[in-house]
N, C-alpha and C positions, 0 to 999 in steps of 0.2 A: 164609149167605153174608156175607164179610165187606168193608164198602165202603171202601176207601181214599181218604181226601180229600187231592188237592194243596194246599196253600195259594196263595194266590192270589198272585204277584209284588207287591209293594206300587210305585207307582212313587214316585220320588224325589219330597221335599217339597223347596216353596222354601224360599228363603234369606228369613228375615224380614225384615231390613234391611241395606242395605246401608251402606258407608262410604266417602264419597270419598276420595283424596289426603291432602287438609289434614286431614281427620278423621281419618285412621289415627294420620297424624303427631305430630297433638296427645294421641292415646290413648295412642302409642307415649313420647310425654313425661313424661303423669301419672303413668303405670305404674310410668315410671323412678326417675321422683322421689317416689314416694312409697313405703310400706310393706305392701300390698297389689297381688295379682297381678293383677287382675280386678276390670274396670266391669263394675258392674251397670244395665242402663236398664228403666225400669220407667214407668206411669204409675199418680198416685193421684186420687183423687175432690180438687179445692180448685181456687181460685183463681173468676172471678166469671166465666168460659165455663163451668165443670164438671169440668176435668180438668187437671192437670200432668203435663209429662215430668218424670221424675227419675232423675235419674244418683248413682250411688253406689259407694265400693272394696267389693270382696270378695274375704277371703281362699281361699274355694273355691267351685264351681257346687256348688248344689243342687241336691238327684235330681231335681228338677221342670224346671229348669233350662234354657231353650235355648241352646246355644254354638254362636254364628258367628263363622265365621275368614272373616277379610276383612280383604285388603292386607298379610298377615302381623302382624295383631293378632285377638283371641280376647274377645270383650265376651260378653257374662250375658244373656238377656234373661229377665225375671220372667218366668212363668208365665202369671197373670193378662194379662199386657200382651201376650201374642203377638198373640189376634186383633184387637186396638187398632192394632200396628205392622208388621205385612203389606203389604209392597210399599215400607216407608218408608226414605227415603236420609237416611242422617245426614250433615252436613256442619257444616265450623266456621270459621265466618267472624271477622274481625279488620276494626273501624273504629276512628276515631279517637276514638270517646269508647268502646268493649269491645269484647269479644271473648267467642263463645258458640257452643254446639255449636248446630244449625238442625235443627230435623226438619222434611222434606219428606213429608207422610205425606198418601193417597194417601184414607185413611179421614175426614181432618178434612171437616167439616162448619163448623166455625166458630172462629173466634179474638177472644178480646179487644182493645180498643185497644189495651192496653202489651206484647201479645206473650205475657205470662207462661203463660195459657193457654187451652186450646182445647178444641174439644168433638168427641170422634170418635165413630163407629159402628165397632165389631166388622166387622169383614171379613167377608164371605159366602164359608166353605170349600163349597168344589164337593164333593159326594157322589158317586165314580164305582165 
């Protein structure tokens, strides 16, 4: 007898990070201006918390790859860095001495004084 197995619906994953307004706008600017289609946001092991965001051009996604389309912009996110930036809203703020992209991220744990960076835990994926 031979047992047929359905496969199981997958339901929909979130969206790893989101991007306000001003942060589309200003992706939607580098993009323009520059020579590469695609931000890449990534996090690496440095600075004196543990860890930095790092934004970068690329000219195509990686089979590894996450791509989110948010506000009619398309950004990379590494691999490595998904369960780091789960739930995190990018934004990009403008004062009078810079101007820089903000992660709001949901996983930090700790930040240094000067901002540069911060120390997260990996997100807890739900097994259902």
């Amino acid at each position: 007898m031979e047992v047929q197995v359905q496969p199981r619906p997958r339901r929909p994953r979130p969206q790893v990070v989101s991007l306000t307004e001003r942060a589309a706008e200003r992706v939607k600017e580098i993009i323009a201006r520059g020579d590469k289609p695609y931000l890449r946001v990534g996090v690496k092991n440095g600075g004196c918390a543990g860890q930095e965001y790092v934004l970068d051009y690329a000219d195509a996604a990686d089979p590894l790859d996450e791509v989110v389309s948010d506000k009619g912009v398309q950004i990379l996110i590494e691999p490595k860095a998904v369960l780091f930036l789960i739930g995190t809203e990018i934004d990009y703020e403008i004062s009078r001495l810079s101007s820089k992209f903000v992660f709001r991220n949901p996983n930090e744990t700790d930040a240094c004084g000067c901002g540069e960076s911060v120390t997260i835990i990996p997100a807890k994926v739900d097994e259902d």
